[in-house]
N, C-alpha and C positions, 0 to 999 in steps of 0.2 A: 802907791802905784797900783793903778789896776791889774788885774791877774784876766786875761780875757780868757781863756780857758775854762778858769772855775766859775768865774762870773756866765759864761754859756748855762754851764751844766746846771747851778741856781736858777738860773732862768728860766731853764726844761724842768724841774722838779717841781718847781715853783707852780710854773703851769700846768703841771700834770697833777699837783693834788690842788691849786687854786688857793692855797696859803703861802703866807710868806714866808721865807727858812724860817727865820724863830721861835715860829707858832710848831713849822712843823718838828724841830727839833724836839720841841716841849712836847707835839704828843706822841714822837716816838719813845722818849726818854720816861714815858708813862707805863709801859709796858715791859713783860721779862722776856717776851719771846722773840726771838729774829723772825724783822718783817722787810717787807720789801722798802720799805720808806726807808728803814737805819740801813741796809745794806746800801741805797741809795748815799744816803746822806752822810757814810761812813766815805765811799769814795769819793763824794764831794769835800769832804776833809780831807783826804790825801791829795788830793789832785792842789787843793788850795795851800799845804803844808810844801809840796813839791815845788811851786811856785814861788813859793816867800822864799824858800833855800834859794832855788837858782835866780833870784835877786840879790841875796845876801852873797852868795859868791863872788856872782859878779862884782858887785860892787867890791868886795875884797881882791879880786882880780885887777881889778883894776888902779887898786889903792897901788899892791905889789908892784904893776909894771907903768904906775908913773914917771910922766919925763921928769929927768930931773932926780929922781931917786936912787940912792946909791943898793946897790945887788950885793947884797952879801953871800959868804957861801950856802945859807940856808933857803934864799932866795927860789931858786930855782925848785926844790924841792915845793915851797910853797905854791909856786903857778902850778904844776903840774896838779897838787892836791886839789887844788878849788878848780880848776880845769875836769879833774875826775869827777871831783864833787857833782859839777852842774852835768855832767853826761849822765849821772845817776838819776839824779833828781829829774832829766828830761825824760829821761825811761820810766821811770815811777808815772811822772805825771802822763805821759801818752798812753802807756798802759791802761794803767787806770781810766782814765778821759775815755780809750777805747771802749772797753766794758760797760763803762755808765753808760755813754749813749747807745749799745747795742741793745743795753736792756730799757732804757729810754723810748727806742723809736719802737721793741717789742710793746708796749703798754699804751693804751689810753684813756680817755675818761669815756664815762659810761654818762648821758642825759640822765639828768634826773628826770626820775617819772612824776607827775602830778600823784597816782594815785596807787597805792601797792599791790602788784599782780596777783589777777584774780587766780583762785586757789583751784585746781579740777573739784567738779560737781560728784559730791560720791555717788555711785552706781545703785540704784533702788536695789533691793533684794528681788525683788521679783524679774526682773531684768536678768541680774547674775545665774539665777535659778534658768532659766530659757538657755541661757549660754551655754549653760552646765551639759545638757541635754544632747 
């Protein structure tokens, strides 16, 4: 089942470094120090992880209050748990999805330059020396 959600936020990351997750997992996964890609790419795993639950729930939610299916005394305990369950998981994933995209729509790419900024001209000495003055 698609996750539309996470599949968003992959698709903003995606375009904002111009690789596809995999590549960019691999070269954050290259590095020891917290950068803005794995802090990215970290909530896009929770927001994706938040999602599979409140699938899994449901779908056990659903299992529980089939017609047709006898309620036991434990029953009920159970709807209410996977009912908690997915309010959890909805709060996780909003959260998170919030943040990502605040620091998403804060970033953009920069054009690549054809050719690398020219460096300042040092100041002759004789130039300095008049200033001095």
């Amino acid at each position: 089942m698609p996750y539309p959600v996470s599949e968003s936020l992959a698709e903003r990351i995606e375009a904002l470094y111009g690789w596809p997750r995999a590549d960019l997992e691999a070269h954050a996964a290259t590095t020891d120090r917290p950068t803005m890609l794995a802090a990215l790419l970290d909530a896009f795993s929770t927001v994706e992880l938040a999602e599979k639950n409140i699938e899994f729930q449901r779908e056990r939610l659903l299992q529980l209050a089939a017609p047709g299916r006898d309620v036991g005394r434990s029953t009920p305990g159970h709807l209410l748990d996977c009912s908690r369950r997915i309010a959890e998981a909805v709060v996780i994933r909003d959260t998170q999805a919030q943040h990502a995209t605040a620091v998403l729509q804060s970033l953009h790419r920069t054009p690549a330059s054809a050719s690398p900024p020219a460096s300042p001209s040092p100041v002759p000495p004789t130039a300095r020396a008049a200033h001095a003055r």
